[in-house]
C-alpha positions in Angstrom: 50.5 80.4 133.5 52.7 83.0 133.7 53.5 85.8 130.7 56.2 86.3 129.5 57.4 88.8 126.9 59.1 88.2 123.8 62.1 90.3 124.9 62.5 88.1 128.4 61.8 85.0 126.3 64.9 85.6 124.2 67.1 86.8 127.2 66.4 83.9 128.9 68.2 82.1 126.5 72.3 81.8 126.8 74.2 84.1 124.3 75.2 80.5 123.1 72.0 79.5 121.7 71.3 79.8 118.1 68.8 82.8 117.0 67.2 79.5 114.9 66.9 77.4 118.5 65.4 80.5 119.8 62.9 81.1 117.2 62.2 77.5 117.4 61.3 76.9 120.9 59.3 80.3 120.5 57.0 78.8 118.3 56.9 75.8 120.1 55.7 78.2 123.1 53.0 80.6 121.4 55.3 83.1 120.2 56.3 84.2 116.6 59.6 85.2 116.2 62.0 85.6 113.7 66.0 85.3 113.8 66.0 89.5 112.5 64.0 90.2 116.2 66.4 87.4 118.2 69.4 89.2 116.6 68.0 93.2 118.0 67.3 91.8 121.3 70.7 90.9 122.0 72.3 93.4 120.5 70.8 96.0 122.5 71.1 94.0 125.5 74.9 93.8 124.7 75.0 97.6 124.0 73.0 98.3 127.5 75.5 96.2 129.6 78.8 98.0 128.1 77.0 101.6 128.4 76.1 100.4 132.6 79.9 99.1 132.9 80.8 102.3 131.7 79.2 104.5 133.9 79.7 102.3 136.6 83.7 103.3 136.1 83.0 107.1 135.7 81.0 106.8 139.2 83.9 105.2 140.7 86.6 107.8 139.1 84.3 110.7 139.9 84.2 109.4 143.3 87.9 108.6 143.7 88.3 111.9 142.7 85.5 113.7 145.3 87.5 111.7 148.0 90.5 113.0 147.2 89.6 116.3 147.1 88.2 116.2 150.5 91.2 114.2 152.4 93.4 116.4 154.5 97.3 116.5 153.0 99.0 114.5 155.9 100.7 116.4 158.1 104.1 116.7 156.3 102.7 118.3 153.6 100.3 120.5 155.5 103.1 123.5 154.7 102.7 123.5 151.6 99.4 123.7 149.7 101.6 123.2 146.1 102.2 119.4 147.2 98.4 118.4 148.5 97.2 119.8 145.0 99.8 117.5 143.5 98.5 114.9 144.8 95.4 115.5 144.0 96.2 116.0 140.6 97.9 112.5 140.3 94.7 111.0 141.6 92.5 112.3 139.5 94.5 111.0 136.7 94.6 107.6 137.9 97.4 105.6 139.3 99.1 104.3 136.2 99.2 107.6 134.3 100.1 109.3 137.3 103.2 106.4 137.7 104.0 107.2 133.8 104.5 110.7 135.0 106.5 110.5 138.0 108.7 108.1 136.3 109.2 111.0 133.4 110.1 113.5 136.0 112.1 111.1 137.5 114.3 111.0 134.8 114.0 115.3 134.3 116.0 115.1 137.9 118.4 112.9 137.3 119.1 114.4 134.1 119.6 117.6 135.9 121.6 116.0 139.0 123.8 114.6 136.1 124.3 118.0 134.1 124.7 120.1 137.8 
């Protein structure tokens, strides 16, 4: 027989199941639980998961970043060292905040194009 511990024994069980299931079937195999115990597991479960979701995005926007910062500006752009930190810039920021701000500039140049 295998052992088991009381926090596996109530992960094992789907979110679904009642804490009152759980402490059931517990009982039924050697262990004393109550619903108080059932309820902290999961909730700290719950909490792990988002905090590894979490810093599984800040890996990948750190790293998005890094990549960036270490790509050559193609060759049109090699000239001028302004544009390739623009870029950069933008994609540090992510691509829909950086599409919300080109489309505000956008709109500075045709404003100006209209005034000139």
């Amino acid at each position: 027989m295998t052992t088991t511990s009381k926090k596996a024994f109530v992960l094992s069980h789907p979110e679904s199941t009642s804490a009152d299931d759980i402490v059931a079937t517990a009982k039924e195999a050697g262990f004393e639980l109550n619903k108080k115990y059932v309820h902290t597991i999961r909730s700290l479960a719950r909490t792990a998961k988002k905090k590894k979701r979490k810093a599984t995005k800040v890996k990948a926007t750190h790293a998005l970043a890094a990549h960036v910062a270490r790509v050559k500006a193609p060759k049109a752009l090699k000239h001028d060292i302004d544009d390739a930190t623009l870029i950069r810039a933008l994609a540090q920021r992510g691509l829909t905040h950086s599409e919300h701000l080109m489309a505000q500039l956008k709109e500075k140049f045709d404003e100006f194009a209209r005034v000139s």
